[in-house]
N, CA and C of each residue as an Amber inpcrd file, in Angstrom:
protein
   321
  -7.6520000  13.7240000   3.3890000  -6.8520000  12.8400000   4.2270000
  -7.7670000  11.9170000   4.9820000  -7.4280000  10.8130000   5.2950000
  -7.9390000   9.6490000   5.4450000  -7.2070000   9.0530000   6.7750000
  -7.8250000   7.8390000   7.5810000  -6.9660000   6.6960000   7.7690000
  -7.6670000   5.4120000   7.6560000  -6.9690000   4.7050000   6.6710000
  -7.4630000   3.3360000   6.3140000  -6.9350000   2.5840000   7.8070000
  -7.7840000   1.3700000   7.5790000  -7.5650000   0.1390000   8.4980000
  -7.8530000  -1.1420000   7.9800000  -7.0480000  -1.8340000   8.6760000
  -6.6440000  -3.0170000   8.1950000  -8.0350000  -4.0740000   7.8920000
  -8.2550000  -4.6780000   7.1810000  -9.3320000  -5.0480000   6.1610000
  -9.8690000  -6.6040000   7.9330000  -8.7720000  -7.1190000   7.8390000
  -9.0200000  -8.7130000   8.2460000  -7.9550000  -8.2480000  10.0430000
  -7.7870000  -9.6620000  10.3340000  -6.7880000  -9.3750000  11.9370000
  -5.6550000  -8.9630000  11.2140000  -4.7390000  -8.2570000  12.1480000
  -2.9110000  -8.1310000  11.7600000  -2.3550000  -9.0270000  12.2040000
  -1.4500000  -9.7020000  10.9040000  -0.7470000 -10.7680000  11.0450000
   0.4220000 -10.3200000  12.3170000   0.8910000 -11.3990000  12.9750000
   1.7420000 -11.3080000  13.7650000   3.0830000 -10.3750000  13.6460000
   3.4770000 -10.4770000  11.9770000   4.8910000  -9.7350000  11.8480000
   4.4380000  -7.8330000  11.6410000   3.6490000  -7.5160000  11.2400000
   3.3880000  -6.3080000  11.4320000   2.9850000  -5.3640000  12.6180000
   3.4210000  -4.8570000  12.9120000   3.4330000  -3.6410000  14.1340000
   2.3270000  -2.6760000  13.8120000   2.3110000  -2.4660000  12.7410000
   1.6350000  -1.1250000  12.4400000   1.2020000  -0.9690000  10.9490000
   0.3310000  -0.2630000  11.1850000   0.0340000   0.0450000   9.6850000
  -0.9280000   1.2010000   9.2720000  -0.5970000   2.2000000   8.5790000
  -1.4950000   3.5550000   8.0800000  -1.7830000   3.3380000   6.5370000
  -2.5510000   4.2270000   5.9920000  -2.8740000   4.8660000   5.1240000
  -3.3890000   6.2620000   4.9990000  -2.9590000   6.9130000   4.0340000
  -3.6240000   8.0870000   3.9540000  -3.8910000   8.4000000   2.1720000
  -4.7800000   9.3700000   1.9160000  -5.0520000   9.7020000   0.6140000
  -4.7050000  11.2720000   1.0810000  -3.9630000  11.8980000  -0.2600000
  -3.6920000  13.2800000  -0.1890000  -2.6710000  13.2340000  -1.5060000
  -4.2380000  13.3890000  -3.0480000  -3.6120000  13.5860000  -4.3700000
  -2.9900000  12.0470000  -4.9480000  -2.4130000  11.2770000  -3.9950000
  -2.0800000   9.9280000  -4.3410000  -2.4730000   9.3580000  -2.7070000
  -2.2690000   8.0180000  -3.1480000  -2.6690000   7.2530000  -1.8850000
  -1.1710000   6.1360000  -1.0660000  -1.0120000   7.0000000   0.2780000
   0.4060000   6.4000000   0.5030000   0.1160000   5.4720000   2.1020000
   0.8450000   4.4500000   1.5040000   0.6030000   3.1720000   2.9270000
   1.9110000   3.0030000   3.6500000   1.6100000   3.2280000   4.7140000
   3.2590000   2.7000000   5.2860000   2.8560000   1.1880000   6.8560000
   3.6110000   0.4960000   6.4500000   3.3090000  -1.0980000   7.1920000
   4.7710000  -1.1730000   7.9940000   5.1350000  -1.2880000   9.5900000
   5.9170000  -1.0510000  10.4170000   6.0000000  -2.8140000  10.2910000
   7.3260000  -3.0140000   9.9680000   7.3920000  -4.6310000  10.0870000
   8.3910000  -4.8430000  11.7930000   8.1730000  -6.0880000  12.0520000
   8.2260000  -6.4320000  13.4640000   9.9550000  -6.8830000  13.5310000
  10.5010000  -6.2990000  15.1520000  11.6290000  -6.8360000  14.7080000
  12.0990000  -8.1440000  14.7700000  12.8340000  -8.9040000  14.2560000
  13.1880000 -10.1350000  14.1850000  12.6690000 -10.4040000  13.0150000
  11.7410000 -10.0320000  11.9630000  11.2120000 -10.2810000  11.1130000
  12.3220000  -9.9580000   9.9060000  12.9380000 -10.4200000   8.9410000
  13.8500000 -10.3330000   7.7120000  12.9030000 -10.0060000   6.8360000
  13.2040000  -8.8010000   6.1090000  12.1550000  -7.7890000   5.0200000
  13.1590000  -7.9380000   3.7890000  12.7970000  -8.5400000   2.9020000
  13.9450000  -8.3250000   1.3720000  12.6130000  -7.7630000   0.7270000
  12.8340000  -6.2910000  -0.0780000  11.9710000  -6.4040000  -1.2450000
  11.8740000  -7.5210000  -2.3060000  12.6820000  -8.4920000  -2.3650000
  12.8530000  -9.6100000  -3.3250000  11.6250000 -10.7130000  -2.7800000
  11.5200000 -10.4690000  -1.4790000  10.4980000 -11.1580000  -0.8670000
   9.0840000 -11.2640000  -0.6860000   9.1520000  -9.8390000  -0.9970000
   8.0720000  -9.1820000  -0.7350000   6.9880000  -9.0750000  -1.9330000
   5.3070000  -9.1560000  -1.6600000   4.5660000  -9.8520000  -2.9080000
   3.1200000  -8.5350000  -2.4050000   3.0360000  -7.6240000  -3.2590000
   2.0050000  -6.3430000  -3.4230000   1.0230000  -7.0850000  -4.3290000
  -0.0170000  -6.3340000  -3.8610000  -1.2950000  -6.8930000  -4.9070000
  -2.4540000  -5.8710000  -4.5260000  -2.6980000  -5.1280000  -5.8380000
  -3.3720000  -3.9370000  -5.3040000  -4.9470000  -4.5450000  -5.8420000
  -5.6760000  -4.7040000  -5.1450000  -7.0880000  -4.0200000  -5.3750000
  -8.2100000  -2.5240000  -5.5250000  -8.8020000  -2.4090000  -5.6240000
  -9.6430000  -1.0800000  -6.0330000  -8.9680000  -0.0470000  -4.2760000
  -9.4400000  -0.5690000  -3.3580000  -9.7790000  -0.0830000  -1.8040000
  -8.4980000  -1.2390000  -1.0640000  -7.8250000  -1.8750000  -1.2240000
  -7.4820000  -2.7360000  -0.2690000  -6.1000000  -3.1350000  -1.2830000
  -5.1040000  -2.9260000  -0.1190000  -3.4530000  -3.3820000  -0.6010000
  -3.3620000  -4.5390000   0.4600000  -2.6600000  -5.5810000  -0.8860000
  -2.5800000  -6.9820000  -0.0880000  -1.1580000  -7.3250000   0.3090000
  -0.0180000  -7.5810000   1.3290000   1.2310000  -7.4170000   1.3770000
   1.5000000  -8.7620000   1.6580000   2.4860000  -9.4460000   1.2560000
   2.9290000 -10.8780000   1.6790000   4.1890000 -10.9400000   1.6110000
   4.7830000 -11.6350000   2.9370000   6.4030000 -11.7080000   3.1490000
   6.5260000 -12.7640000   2.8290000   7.0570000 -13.2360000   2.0760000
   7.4370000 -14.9270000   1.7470000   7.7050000 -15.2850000   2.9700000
   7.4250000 -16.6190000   4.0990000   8.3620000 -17.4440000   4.6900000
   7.3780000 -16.4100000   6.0360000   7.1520000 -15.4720000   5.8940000
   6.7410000 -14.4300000   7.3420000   5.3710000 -15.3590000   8.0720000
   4.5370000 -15.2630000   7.0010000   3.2040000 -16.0860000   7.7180000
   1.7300000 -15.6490000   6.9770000   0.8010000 -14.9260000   7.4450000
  -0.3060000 -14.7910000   6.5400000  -0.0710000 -13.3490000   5.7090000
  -0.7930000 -13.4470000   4.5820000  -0.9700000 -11.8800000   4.0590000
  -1.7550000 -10.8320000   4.7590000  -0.9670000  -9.6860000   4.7170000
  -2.0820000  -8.4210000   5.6170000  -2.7310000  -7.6520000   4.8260000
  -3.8960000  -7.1450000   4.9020000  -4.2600000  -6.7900000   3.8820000
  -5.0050000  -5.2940000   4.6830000  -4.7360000  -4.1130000   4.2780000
  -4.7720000  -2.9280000   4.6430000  -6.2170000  -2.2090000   3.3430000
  -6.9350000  -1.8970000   4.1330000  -7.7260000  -0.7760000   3.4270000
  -7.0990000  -0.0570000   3.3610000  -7.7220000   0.6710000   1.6430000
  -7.3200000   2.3500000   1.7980000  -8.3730000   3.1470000   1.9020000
  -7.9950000   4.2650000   1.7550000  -9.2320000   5.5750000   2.3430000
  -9.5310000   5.5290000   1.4710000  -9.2010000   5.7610000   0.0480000
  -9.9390000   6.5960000  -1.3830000  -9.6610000   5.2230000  -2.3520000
 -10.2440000   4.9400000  -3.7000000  -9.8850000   3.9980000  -5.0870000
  -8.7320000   4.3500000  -5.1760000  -7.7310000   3.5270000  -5.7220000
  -7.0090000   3.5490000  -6.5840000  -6.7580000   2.8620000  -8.0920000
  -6.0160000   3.4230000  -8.6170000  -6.2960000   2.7930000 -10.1020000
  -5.2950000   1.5060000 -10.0300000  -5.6940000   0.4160000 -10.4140000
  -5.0150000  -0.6810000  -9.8380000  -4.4870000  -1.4340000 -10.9570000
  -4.3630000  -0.4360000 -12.1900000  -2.9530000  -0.7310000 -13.2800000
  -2.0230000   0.0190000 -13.4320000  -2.0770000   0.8390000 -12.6920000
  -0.9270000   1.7550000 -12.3970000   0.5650000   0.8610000 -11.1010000
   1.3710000   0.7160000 -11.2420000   2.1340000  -0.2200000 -10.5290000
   2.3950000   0.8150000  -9.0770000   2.6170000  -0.3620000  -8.0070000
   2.6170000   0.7160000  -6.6310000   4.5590000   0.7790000  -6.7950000
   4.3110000   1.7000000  -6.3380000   5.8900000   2.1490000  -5.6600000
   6.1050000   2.0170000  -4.2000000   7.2760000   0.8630000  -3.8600000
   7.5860000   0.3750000  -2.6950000   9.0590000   0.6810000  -2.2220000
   9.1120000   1.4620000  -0.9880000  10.4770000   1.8300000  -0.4070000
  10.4770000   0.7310000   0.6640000  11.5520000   0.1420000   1.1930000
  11.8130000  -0.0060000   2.1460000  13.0420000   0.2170000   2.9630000
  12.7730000   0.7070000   4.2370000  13.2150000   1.7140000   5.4020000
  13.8750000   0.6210000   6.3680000  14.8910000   0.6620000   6.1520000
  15.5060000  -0.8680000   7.1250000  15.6070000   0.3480000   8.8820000
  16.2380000   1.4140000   8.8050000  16.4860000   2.1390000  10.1050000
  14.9230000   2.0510000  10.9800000  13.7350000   2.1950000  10.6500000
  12.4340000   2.1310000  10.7300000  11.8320000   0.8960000  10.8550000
  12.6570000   0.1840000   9.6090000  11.8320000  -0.7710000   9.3080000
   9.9540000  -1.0090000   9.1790000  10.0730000   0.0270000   8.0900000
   8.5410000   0.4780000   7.6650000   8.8440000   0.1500000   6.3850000
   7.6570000  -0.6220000   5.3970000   7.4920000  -0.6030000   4.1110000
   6.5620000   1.0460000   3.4650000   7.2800000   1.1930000   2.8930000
   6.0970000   3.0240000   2.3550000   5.8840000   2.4040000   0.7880000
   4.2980000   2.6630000   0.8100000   3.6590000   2.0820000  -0.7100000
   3.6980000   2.8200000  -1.6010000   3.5870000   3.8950000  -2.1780000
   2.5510000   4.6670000  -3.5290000   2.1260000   4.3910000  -3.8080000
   0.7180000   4.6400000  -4.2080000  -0.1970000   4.1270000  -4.9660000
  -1.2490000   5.4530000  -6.0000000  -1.2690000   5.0690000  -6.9580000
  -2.0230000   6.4880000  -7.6910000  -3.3810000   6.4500000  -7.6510000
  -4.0770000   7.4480000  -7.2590000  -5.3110000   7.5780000  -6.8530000
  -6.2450000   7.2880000  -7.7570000  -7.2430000   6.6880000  -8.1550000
  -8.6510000   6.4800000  -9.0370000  -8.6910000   7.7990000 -10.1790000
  -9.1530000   8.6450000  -9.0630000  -9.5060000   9.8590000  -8.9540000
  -8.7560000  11.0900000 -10.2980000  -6.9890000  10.4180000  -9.3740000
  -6.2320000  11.4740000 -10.2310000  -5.9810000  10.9530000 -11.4190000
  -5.9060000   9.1170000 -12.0690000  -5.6850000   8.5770000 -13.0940000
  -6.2300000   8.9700000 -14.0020000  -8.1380000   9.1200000 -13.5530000
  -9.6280000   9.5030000 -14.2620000  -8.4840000  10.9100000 -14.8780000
  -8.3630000  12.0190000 -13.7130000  -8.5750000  13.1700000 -14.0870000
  -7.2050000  13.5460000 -15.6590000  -5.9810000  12.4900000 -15.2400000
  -4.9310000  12.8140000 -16.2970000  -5.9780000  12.3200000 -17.6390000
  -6.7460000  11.3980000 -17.5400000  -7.1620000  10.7270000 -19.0970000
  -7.9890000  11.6700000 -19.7690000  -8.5830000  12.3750000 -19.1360000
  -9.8120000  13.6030000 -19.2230000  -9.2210000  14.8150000 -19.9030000
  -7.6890000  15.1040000 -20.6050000  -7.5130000  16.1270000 -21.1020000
  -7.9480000  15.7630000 -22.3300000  -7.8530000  14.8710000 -23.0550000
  -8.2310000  14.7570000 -24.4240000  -9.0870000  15.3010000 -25.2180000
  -9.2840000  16.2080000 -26.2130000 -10.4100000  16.6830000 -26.5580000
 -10.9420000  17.9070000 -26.0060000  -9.9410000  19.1640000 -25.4160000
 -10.3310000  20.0930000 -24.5110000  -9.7310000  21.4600000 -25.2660000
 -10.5530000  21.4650000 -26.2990000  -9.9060000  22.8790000 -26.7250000
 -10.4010000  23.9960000 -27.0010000
């Protein structure tokens, strides 16, 4: 377990923001109120260490370290929490991608 931090400043519409690694790597970003969140809006872009988030129309991209690699062709999984109003990421770990490819040949 980890806590990532945010790579650059936090854009104005975000409140908050974690990461943790534990088997997969999960981000959750507290959006601000008055701020309008559509997943239709919303623009993910994963790098190795660093998830990039952009609200159309909101203002700059935030871009959040993570604690551990992730494998960054694996697609993230995005909830969003309107009661909260928190985005929650998934993301699959480096680590655990390596370890699924590694059965091959084990007999």
């Amino acid at each position: 377990a980890g806590d990532g931090g945010s790579v650059a400043a936090r854009p104005c519409w975000v409140s908050a923001a974690s990461a943790e690694a534990d088997g997969e790597v999960r981000a959750s970003i507290v959006v601000g109120d008055g701020v309008d969140v559509d997943l239709e809006h919303l623009d993910l872009d994963v790098a190795a260490q660093v998830l990039r988030v952009a609200l159309r129309g909101a203002g700059p991209v935030f871009e959040l370290a993570l604690p551990s690699p992730v494998d960054v062709s694996a697609p993230p999984k995005a909830r969003w929490h309107e009661k909260t109003r928190t985005l929650k990421v998934r993301l699959v770990a480096a680590v655990q991608a390596a370890a699924e490819c590694d059965t091959d040949g084990m007999d």
